[in-house]
C-alpha positions in Angstrom: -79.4 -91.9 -23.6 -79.0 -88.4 -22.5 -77.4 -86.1 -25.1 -75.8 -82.1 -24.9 -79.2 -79.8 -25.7 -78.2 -76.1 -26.4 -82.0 -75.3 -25.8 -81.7 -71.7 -27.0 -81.4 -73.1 -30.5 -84.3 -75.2 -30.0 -88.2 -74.9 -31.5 -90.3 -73.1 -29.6 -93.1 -70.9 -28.9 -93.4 -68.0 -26.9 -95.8 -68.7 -24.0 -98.7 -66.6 -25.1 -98.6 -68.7 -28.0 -99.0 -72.2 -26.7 -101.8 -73.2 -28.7 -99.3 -73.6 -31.7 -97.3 -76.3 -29.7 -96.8 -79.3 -31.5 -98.2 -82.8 -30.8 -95.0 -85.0 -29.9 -93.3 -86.4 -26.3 -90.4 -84.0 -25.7 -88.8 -83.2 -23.2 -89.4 -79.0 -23.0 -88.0 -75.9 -21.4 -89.6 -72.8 -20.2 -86.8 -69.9 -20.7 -87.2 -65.9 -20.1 -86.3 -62.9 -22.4 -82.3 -62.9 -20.3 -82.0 -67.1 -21.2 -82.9 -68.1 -17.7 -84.3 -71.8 -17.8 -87.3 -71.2 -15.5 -88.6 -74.8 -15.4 -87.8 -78.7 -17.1 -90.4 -80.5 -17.6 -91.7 -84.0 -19.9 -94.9 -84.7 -22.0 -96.1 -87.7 -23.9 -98.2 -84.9 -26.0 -97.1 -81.1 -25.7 -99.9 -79.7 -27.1 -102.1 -81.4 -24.1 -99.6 -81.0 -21.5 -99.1 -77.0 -22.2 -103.1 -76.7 -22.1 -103.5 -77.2 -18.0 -100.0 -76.5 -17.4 -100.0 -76.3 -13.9 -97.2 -73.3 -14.0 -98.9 -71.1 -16.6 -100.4 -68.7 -14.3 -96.8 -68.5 -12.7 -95.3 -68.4 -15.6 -97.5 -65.5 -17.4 -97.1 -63.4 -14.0 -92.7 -63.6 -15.3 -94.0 -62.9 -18.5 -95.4 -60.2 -18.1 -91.7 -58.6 -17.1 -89.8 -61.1 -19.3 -90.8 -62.8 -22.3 -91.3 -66.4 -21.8 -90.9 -69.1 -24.2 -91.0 -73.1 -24.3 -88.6 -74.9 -26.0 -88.5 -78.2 -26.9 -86.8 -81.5 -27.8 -88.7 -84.6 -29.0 -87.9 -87.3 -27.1 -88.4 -91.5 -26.5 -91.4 -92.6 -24.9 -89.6 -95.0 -23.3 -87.0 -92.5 -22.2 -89.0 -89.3 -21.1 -88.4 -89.7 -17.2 -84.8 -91.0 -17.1 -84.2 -87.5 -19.5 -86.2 -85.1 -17.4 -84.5 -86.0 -14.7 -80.7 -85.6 -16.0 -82.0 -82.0 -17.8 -83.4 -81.7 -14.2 -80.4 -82.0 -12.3 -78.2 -80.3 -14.8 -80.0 -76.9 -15.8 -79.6 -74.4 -13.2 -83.7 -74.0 -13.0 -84.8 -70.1 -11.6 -88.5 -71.1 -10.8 -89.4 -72.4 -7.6 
């Protein structure tokens, strides 16, 4: 189910730019200007998800230092939890 994701050469946006994130269930990654994964996360739709992120105001305060960006994957409906878990568990994540 779970596959190797080199998510530096992944689509993405940088964070001040969200609004341009596409409408699809991925699983996503938020990743600083040094290639620090900063957060995993899942969405059935990332354009909605990204739009009350809950870690935006976090995440603009890093941005302001280091450029922020969110990758992403598309992903399974069915298989958005069991992913976001493994990608949770096996990406050293820097935001707390």
């Amino acid at each position: 189910m779970t596959e190797f994701i080199d998510h530096f050469k992944l689509p993405y946006v940088d964070l001040l730019d969200r609004k341009n994130l596409p409408n699809c269930p991925p699983i996503y990654f938020a990743i600083d200007s040094q290639n620090r994964v900063l957060y995993v996360g899942q969405a059935t739709n990332l354009a909605t998800r990204w739009k009350n992120h809950r870690r935006v105001y976090q995440l603009q305060e890093i941005n302001k230092d280091s450029l922020v960006r969110i990758a992403w994957q598309p992903w399974t409906l069915e298989d958005l939890s069991e992913a976001e878990r493994y990608f949770i568990n096996n990406s050293k994540k820097d935001l707390k």
